[in-house]
C-alpha positions in Angstrom: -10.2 50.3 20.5 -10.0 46.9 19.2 -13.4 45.0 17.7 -14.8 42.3 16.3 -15.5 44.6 13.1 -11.9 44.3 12.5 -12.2 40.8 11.3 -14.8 41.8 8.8 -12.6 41.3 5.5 -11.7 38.2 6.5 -15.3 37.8 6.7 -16.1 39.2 3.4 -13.5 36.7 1.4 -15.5 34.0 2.5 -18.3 35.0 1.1 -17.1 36.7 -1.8 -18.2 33.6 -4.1 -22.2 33.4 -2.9 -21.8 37.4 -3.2 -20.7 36.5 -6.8 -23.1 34.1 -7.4 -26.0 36.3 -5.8 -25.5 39.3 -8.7 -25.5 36.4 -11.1 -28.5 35.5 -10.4 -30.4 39.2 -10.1 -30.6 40.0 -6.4 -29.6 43.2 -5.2 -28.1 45.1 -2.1 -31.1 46.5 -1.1 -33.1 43.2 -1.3 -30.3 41.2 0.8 -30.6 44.3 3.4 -34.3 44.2 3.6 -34.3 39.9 4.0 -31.6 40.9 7.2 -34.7 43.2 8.6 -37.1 41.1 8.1 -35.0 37.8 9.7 -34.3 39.9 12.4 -38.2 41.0 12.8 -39.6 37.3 12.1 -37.0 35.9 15.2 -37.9 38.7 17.4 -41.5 37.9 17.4 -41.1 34.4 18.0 -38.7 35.1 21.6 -41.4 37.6 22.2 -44.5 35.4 21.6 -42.8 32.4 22.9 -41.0 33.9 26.3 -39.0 30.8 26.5 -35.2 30.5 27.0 -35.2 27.6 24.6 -36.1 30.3 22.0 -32.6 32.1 22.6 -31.4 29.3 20.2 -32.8 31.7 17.6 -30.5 34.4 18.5 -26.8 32.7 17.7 -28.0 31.5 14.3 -30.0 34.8 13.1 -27.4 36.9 14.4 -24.7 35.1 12.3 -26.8 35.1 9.5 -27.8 38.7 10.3 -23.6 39.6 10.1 -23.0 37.7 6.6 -26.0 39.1 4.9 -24.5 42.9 6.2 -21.6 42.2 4.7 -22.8 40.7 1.3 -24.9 43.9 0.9 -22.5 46.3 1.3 -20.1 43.8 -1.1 -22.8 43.9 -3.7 -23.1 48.0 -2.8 -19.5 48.2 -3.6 -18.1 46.0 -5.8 -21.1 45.5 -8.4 -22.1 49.1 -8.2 -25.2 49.1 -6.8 -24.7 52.0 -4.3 -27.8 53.9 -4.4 -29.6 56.7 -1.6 -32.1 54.3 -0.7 -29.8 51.6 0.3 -27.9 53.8 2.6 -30.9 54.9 3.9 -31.9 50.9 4.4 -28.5 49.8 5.8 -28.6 52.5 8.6 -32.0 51.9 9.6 -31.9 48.4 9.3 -29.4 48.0 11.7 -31.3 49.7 14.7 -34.3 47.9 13.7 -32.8 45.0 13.8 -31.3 45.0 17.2 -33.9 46.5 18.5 -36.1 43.5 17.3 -34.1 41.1 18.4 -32.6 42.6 21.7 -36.2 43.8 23.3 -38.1 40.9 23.0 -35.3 39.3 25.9 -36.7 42.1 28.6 -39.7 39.8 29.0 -37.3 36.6 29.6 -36.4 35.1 32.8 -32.2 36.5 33.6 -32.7 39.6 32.1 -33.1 42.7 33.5 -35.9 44.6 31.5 -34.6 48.1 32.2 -31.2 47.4 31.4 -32.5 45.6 28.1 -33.9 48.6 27.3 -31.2 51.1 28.3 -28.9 48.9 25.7 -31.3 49.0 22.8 -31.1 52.8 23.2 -27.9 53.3 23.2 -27.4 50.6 20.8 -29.4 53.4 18.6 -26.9 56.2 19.7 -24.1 54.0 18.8 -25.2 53.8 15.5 -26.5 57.6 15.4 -22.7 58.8 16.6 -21.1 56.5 13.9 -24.0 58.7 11.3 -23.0 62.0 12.4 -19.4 61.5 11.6 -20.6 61.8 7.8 -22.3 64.5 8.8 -19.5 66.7 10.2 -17.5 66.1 7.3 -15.7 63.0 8.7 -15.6 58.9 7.9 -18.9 57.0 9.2 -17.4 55.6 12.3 -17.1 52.2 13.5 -15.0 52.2 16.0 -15.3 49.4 19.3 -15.2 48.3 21.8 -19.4 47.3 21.3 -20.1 48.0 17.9 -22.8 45.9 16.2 -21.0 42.7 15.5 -19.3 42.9 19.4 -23.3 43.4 20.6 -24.1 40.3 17.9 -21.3 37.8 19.6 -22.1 39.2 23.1 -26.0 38.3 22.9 -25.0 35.3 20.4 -23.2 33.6 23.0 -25.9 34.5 26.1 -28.8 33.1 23.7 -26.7 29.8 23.0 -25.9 29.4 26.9 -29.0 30.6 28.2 -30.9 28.2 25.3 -29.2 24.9 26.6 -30.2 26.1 29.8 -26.7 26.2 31.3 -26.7 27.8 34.8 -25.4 31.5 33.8 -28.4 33.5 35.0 -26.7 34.4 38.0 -23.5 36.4 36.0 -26.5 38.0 32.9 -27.1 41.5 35.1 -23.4 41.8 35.3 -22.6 41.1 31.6 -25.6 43.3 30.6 -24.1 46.3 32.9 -20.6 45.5 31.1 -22.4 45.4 27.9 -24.0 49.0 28.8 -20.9 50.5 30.1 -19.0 49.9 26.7 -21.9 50.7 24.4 -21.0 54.5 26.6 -17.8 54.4 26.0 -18.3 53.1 22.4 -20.5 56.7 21.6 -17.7 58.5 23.3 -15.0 56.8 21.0 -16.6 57.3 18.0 -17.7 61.3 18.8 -13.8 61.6 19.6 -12.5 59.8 16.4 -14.8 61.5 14.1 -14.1 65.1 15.8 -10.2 64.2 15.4 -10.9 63.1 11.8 -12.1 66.4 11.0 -9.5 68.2 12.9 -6.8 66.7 11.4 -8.2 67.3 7.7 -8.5 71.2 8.5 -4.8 70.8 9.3 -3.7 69.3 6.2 
């Protein structure tokens, strides 16, 4: 199913130069994966502390930020060979802690539905957890759509941007939240059936 993850190397050849330029000057994966957490941590506390919808400004800006430091740590991972245990271990869980810092805060803020915050930052973590366990049964790790992380980052992106100029969209929020639930559902089922079809079709070979 089709997803904004698919426009990742485009992405990445933008910032292949400041990925470049960070190994020249000494940083590493792992620190570019931990500065993503903590962002994501420092952001969530002010929408949390602040409860204002002029604080959903935050959530455009450090989600795109969020997106290009993923993908210059998994560059630096890759292509300067600094792939170690512990940053896998860091990548994975930064992710859900990450969304989950950013995402619950917005329960407490007006046009959101608190339960249905909730139920998406779960499944946000099962999402994630399926696309784990494909490694773990021998197949890819799976990021299939149609609301993987950076879908869930444009999604909430563009609600913090509308929602921070105060535009009149609380009305339509419950409905996109209920879309954005119904996909993250579909999105465990896709990637359970692409890793389990993986697998399948290697025992075949």
């Amino acid at each position: 199913m089709p997803s904004i993850y698919g426009l990742k190397p485009r992405f990445q050849n933008l910032l292949r130069p400041l990925t470049n330029a960070l190994t020249r000057a000494g940083i590493s994966a792992n620190q570019v994966t931990l500065s993503a957490m903590v962002i994501s941590l420092a952001a969530g506390a002010v929408i949390f502390y602040s409860r204002s919808q002029r604080a959903l400004l935050l959530l455009p800006i450090v989600l795109f930020v969020r997106m290009a430091l993923n993908a210059i740590d998994g560059m630096l991972a890759r292509e300067h060979n600094q792939k170690t245990a512990l940053g896998a271990i860091l990548n994975e869980l930064g992710d859900v802690v990450s969304d989950s810092a950013l995402y619950l805060p917005l329960a407490i803020i007006r046009g959101f539905d608190s339960v249905l915050v909730i139920l998406i930052v779960l499944c946000a973590a099962f999402t994630e957890m399926t696309g784990v366990i494909g490694v773990q049964i021998g197949a890819s790790r799976r990021y299939d759509g149609p609301m993987g992380k950076s879908d869930r980052a444009f999604v909430f992106g563009v609600l913090g941007l509308l929602l921070g100029l105060n535009l009149p969209i609380v009305p339509i929020v419950r409905y996109v939240l209920w879309l954005v639930l119904f996909l993250l559902l579909l999105t465990i089922a896709n990637r359970a059936h692409r890793a389990l079809a993986e697998v399948r079709g290697s025992a075949a070979r």
